[in-house]
C-alpha positions as CSV (number, residue, x, y, z in Angstrom):
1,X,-10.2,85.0,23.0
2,X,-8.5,88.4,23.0
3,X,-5.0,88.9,22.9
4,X,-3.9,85.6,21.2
5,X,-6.4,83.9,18.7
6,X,-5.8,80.0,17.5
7,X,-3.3,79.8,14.9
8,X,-4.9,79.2,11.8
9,X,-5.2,75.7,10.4
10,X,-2.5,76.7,7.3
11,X,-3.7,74.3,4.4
12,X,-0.9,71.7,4.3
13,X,-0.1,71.9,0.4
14,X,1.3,75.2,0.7
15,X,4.3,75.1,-0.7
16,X,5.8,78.1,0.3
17,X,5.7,76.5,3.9
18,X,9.1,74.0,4.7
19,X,8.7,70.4,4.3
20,X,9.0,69.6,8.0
21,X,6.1,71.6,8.5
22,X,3.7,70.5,5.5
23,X,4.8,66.4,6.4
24,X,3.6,67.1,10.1
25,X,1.3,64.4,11.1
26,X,-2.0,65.2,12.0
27,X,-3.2,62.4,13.7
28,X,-2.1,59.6,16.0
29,X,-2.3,56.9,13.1
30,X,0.1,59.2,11.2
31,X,2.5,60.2,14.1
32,X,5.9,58.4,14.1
33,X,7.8,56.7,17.3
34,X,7.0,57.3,20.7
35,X,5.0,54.0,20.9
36,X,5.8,53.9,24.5
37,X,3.8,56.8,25.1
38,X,0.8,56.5,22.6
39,X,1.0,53.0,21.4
40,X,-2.1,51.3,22.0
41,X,-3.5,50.9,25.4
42,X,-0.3,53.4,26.7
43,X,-1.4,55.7,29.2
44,X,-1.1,59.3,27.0
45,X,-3.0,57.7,24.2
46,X,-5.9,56.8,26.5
47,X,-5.9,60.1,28.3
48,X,-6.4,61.9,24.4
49,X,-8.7,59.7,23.4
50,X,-10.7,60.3,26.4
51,X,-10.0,63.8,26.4
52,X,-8.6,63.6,29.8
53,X,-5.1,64.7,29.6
54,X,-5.0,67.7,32.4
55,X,-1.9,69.8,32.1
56,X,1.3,67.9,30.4
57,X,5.1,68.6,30.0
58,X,6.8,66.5,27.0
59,X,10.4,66.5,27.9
60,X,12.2,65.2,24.7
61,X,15.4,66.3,22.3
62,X,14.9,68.3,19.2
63,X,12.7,66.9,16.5
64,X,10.9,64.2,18.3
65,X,7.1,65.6,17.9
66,X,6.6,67.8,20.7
67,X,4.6,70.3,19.3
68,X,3.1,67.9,16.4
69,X,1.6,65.7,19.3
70,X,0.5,69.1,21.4
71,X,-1.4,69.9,17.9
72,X,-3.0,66.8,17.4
73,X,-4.5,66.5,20.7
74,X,-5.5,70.2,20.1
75,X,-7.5,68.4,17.0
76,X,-8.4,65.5,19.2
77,X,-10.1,68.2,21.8
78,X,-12.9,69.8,22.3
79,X,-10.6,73.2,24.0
80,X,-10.0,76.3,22.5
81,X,-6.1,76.1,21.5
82,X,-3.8,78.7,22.0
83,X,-0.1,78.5,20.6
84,X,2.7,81.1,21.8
85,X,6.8,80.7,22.0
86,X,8.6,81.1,25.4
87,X,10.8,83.7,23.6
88,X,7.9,85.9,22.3
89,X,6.1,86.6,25.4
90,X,6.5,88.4,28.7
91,X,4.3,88.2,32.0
92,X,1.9,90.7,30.6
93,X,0.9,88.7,27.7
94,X,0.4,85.9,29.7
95,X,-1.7,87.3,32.2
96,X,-4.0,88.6,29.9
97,X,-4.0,85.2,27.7
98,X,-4.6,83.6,31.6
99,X,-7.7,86.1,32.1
100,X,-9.1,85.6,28.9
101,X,-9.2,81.7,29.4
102,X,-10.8,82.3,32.8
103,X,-13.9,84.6,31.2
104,X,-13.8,81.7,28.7
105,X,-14.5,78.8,31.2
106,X,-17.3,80.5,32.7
107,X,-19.5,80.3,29.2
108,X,-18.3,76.8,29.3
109,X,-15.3,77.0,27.3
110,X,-11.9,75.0,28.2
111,X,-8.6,76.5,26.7
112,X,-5.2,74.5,25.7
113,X,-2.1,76.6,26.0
114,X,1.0,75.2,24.3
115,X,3.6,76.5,25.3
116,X,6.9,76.3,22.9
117,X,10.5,75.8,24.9
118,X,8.9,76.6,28.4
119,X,11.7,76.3,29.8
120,X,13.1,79.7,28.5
121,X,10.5,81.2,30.7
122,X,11.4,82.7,34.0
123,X,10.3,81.7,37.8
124,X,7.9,85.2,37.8
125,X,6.6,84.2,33.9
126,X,6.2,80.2,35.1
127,X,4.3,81.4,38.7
128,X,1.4,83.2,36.7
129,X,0.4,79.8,35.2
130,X,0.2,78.6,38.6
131,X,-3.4,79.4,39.3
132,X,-5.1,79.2,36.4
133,X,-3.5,75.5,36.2
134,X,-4.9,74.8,39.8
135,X,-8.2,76.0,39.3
136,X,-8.6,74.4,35.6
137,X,-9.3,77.7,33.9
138,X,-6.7,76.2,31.3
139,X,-5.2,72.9,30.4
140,X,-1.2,73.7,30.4
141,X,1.0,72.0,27.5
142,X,4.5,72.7,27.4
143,X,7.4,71.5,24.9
144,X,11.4,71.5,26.7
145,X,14.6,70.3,25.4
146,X,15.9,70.6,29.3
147,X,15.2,68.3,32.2
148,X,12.1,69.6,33.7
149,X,13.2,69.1,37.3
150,X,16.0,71.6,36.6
151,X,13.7,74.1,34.5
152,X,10.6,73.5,35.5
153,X,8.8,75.2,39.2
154,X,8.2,72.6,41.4
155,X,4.8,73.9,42.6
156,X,4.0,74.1,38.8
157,X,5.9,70.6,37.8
158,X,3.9,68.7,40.5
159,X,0.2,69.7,39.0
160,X,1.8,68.6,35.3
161,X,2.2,64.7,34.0
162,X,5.7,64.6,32.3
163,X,6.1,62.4,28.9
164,X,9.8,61.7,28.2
165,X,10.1,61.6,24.1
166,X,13.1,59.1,22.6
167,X,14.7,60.6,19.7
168,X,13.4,58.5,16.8
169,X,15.3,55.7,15.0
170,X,17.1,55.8,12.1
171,X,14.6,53.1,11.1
172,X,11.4,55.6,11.5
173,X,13.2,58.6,9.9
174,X,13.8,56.7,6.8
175,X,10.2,55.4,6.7
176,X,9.4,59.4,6.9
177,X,11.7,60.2,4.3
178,X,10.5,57.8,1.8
179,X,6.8,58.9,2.5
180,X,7.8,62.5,2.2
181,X,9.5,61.6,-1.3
182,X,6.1,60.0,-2.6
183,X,3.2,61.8,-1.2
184,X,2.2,64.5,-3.8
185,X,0.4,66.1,-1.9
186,X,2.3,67.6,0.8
187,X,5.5,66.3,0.0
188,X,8.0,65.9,-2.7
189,X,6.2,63.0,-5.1
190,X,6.1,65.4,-7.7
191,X,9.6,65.8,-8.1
192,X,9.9,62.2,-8.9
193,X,13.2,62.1,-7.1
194,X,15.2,58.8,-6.7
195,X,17.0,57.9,-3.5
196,X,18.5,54.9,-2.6
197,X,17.6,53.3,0.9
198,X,21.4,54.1,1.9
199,X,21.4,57.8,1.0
200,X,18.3,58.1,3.0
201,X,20.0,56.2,5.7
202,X,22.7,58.5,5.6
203,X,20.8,61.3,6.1
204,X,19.0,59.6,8.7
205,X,22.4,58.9,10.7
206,X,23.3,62.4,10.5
207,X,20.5,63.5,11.7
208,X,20.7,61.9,15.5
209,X,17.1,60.9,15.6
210,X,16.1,64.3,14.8
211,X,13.1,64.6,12.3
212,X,12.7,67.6,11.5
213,X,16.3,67.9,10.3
214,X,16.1,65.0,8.2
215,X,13.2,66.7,6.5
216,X,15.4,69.6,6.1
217,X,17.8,67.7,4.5
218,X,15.8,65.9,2.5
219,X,14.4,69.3,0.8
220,X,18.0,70.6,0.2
221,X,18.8,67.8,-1.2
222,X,15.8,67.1,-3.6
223,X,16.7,70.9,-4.6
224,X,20.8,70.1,-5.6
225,X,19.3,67.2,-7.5
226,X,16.6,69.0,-9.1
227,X,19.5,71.5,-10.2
228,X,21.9,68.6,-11.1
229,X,19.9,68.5,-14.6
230,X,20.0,64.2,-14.4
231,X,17.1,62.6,-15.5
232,X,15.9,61.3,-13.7
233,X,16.7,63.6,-10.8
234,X,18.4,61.6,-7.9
235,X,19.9,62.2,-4.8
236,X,23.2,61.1,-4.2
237,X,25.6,60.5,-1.5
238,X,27.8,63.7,-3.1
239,X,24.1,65.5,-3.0
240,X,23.5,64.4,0.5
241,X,27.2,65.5,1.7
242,X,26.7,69.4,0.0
243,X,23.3,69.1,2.0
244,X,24.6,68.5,4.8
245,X,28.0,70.8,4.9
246,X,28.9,69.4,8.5
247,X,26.8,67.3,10.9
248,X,24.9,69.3,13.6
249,X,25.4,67.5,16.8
250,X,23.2,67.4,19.6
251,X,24.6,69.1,22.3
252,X,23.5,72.5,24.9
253,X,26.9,73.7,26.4
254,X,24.5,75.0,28.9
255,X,21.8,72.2,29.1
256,X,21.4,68.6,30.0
257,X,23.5,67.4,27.1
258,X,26.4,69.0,28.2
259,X,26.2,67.4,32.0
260,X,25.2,63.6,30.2
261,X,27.9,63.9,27.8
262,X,30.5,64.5,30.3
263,X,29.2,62.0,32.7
264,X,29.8,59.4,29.9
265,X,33.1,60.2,29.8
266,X,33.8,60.4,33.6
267,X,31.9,56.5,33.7
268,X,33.9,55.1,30.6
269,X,37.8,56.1,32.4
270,X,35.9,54.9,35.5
271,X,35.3,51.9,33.7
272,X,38.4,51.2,32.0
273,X,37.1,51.5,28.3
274,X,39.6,53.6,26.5
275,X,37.5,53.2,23.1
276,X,34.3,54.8,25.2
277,X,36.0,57.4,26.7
278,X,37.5,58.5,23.2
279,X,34.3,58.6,21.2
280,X,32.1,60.5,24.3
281,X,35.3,62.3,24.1
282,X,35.4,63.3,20.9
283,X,31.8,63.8,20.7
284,X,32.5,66.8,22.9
285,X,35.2,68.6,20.8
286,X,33.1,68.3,17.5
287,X,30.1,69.5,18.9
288,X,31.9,72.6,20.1
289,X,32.9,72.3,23.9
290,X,35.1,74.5,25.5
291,X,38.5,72.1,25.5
292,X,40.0,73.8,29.0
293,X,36.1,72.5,31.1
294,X,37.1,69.1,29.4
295,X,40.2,69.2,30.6
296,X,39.6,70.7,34.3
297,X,37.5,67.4,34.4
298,X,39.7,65.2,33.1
299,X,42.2,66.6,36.2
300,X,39.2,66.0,38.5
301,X,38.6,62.1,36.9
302,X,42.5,62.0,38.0
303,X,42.3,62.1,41.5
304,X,39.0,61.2,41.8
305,X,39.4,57.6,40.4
306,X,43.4,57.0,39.7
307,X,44.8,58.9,42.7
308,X,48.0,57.6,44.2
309,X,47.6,54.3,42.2
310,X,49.7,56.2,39.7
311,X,50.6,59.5,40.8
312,X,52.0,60.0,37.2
313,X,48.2,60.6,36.4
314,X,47.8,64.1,37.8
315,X,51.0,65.1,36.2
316,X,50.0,64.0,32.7
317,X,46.3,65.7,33.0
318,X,48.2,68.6,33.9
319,X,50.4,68.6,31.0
320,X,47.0,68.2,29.1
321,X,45.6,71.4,30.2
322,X,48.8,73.1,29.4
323,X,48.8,72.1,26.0
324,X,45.2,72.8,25.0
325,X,45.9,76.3,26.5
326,X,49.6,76.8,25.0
327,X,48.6,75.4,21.2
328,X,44.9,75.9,21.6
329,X,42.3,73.9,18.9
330,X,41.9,71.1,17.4
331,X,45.3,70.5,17.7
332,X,45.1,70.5,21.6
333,X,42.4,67.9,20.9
334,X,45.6,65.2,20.9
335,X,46.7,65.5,24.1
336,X,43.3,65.2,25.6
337,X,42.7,62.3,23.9
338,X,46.3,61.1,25.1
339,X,45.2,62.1,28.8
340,X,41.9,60.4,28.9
341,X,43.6,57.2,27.6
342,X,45.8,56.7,29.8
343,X,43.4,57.5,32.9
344,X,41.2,54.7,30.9
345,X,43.8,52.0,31.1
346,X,45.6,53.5,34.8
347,X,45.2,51.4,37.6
348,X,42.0,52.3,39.7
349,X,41.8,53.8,43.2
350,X,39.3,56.0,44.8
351,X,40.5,55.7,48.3
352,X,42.0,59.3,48.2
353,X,38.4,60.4,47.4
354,X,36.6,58.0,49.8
355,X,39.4,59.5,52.4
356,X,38.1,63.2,51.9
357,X,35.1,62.1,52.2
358,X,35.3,61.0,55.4
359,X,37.4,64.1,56.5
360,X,34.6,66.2,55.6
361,X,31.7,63.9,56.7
362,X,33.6,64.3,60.6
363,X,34.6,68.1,60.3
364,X,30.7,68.9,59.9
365,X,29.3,66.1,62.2
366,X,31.8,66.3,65.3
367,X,33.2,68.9,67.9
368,X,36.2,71.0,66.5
369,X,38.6,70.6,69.4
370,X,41.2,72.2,70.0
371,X,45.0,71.6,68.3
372,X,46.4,69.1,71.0
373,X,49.0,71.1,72.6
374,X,52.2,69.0,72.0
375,X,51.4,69.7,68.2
376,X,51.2,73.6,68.5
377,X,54.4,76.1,68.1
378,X,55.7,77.7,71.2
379,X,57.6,80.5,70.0
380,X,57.4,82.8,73.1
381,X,57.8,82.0,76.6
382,X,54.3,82.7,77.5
383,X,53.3,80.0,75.2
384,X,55.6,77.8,76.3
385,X,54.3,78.3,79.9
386,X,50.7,77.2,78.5
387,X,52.6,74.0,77.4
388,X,52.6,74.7,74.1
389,X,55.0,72.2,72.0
390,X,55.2,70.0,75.3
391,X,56.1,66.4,74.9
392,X,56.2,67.0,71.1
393,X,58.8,64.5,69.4
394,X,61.0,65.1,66.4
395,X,60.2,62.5,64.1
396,X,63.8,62.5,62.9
397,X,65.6,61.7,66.8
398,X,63.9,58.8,66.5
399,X,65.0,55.0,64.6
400,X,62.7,54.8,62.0
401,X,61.8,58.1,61.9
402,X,58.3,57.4,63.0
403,X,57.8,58.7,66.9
404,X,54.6,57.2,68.6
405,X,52.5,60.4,69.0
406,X,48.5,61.0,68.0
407,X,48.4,64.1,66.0
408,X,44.7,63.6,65.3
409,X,42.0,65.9,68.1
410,X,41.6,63.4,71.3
411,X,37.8,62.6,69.7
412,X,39.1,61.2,66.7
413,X,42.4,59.4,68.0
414,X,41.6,56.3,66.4
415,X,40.6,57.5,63.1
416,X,41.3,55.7,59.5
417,X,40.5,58.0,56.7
418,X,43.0,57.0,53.2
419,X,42.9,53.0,53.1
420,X,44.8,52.1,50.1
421,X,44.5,49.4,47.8
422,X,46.1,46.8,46.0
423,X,46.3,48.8,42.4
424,X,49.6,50.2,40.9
425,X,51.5,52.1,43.9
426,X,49.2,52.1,46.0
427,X,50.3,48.8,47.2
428,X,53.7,49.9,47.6
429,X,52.1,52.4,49.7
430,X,49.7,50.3,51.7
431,X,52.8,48.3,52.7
432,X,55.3,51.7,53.9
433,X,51.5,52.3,55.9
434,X,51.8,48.5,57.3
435,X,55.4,49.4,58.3
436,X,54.3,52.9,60.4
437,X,52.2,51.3,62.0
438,X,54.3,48.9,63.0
439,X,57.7,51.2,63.9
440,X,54.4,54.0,65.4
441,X,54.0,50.2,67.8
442,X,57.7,49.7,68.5
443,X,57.9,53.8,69.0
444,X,60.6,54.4,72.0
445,X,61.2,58.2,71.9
446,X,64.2,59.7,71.7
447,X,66.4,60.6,74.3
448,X,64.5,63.4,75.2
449,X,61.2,65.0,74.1
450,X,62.2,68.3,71.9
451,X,60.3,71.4,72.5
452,X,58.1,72.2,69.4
453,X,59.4,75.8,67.9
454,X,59.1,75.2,64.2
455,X,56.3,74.6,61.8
């Protein structure tokens, strides 16, 4: 095939290989989880065992199977498979991989190419796929941890069927484990290790539905036990902790993670759900966010959903900021917490957002008119004989302090943008609105009009 040759079928009882590697499942019967995908009579599963899968994208987090179910239907298939890593390879080496599979479909040959982290490739790397997708010289099969519509051409994206892989239970990693620790073969039976169904839950927890992790801990493990000098060997919870030296969380600063993570937060002080808002929260700090983008958005979250129902909001996200930035971490962690509880239990308004909204909405769909005259300065005479500032009244000069004059454009006179509500002050402020309008009503002007000079 030229530049890239199959990867070799490495015998599975190697033991120099890791154990996430030598417990891969090689067929479907073996394959863990994604039952919604290949469960019997599921769509996937009927396209492998027809051999009719075309060109697939499996969109999934870390450890779910990606490449272990791209291998198996390489088994499954009668296609020449090629393997290669998004980070490897530039656009020469694909082109000539994409040449070689064309000389290789005209002496009847089909060719697989699975593609590892696709989505690390660039637009110019993804476009020279394009073709050789179109035409069928090759069957395109790429793995991402990022959302696909975000990563992924379009042109490329709409000739490929995407497959959304669920991390795997807690349940289905334990199974795993406990197979690993039996199976002599290619796993760990011949340690004859001892693990209690909570240790392996444990490591299961910690592992966030990651497989390959849990194997990975598993293997550590098995190794402090075997060092222990017990008989008979058995892995522990201390065993499991040293294994495990601090829980890897699932998170891409830069990737999909980040944007859901926050989005939980933002939804749970939408929501009023202190105890939400704390744990998505805090599953931001631990997994290494930057504190000051947490708290820019926990300033956004108050004016975006507290607003003038409690004005005191703003002030106290602010504070926030300034203490992450003035003791930095994890101490600053404290005073985000303290900010996104109270924004949790605040009253709720959006009307100063809906408000904007509409401002912006009628600035792009309606004429910008002029500033009416009476509201413009007329510092020099000339302006003054335009009729700048004429029939302007001084709010003060008049009882009330309200004077009935538009100072909206003639095409929006009647314009409501900020409707408050009934929550904290903004009632209080709904009702001084009730009482404009009423005095705007009444609205004799003064004695005189005054000529607009100032600002």
């Amino acid at each position: 095939m030229g530049l890239f040759q199959p990867i070799p079928n490495t015998s599975s009882t190697d033991r120099t290989r890791p154990l996430a590697d030598r417990m891969r499942p090689r067929t479907l019967e073996e394959y863990a989880g994604q039952e919604h995908l290949i469960g019997p009579g599921k769509p996937l599963r009927t396209q492998i065992e027809r051999d009719d899968t075309g060109s697939l994208i499996f969109w999934g987090p870390p450890g779910t199977g990606k490449t272990t179910l791209a291998k198996i239907i390489a088994n499954m298939t009668k296609a020449e498979f090629i393997e290669f890593s998004a980070v490897l390879v530039g656009i020469k080496e694909i082109k000539q991989v994409m040449a070689d599979a064309e000389r290789a479909r005209q002496y009847g040959t089909r060719t697989i190419v699975f593609i590892d982290e696709i989505h690390r490739f660039n637009k110019a790397q993804q476009d020279a796929f394009l073709p050789h997708v179109e035409k069928g010289n090759i069957r395109l099969i790429g793995a991402t941890t990022e959302n696909p519509s975000f990563e992924i051409n379009s042109a490329l994206l709409s000739r490929c069927r995407v497959y959304v892989l669920q991390p795997l239970t807690e349940d289905q990693i334990v199974q795993l484990l406990k197979l690993a620790l039996t199976d002599e073969e290619r796993g760990l039976g011949t340690m004859k290790l001892r693990a209690s169904d909570d240790v392996l839950k444990k490591i299961a927890s910690y592992t966030s539905g990651d497989a390959r992790s849990a194997y990975n801990v598993l293997e550590v493990a098995a190794g402090l036990a075997q060092q222990s000098g017990t008989q008979p060997a058995e892995i522990t919870d201390d065993i499991v902790r040293d294994a495990l030296q601090k829980r890897t969380l699932l998170y891409d600063k830069a990737g999909e993670e980040h944007y859901n993570l926050i989005s939980a937060l933002h939804k749970s002080v939408r929501n009023s759900d202190p105890d939400a808002a704390l744990y998505w929260l805090g599953r931001m700090i631990e997994a290494g966010e930057d504190p000051l983008y947490i708290a820019r958005r926990v300033v956004r979250m108050a004016v975006e959903d507290i607003g003038l129902a409690d004005p005191n909001a703003l002030s106290l996200c602010m504070a926030a900021r300034d203490a992450v930035d003035f003791i930095g971490m994890p101490e600053g962690n404290l005073a985000l917490a303290q900010a996104v509880v109270y924004l949790s239990v605040a009253p709720k308004s959006n009307a100063l957002y809906t408000a904007y909204g509409d401002v912006q909405h009628d600035i792009e769909q309606t004429a910008a008119e002029p500033v009416p005259l009476h509201l413009r300065n007329a510092p020099t005479g000339l302006m003054k004989g335009l009729g700048y500032g004429k029939d302007y009244q001084y709010a003060h000069d008049v009882e009330g302090k309200v004077a009935n004059m538009p100072c909206l454009p003639e095409n929006l006179r009647d314009r409501v943008y900020y409707r408050p509500t009934n929550a904290g002050i903004e009632k209080r402020i709904r009702d001084r609105m009730e009482e404009i309008k009423r005095l705007r009503l009444q609205g004799a002007p003064a004695n005189r009009p005054r000529q607009n000079t100032e600002s």
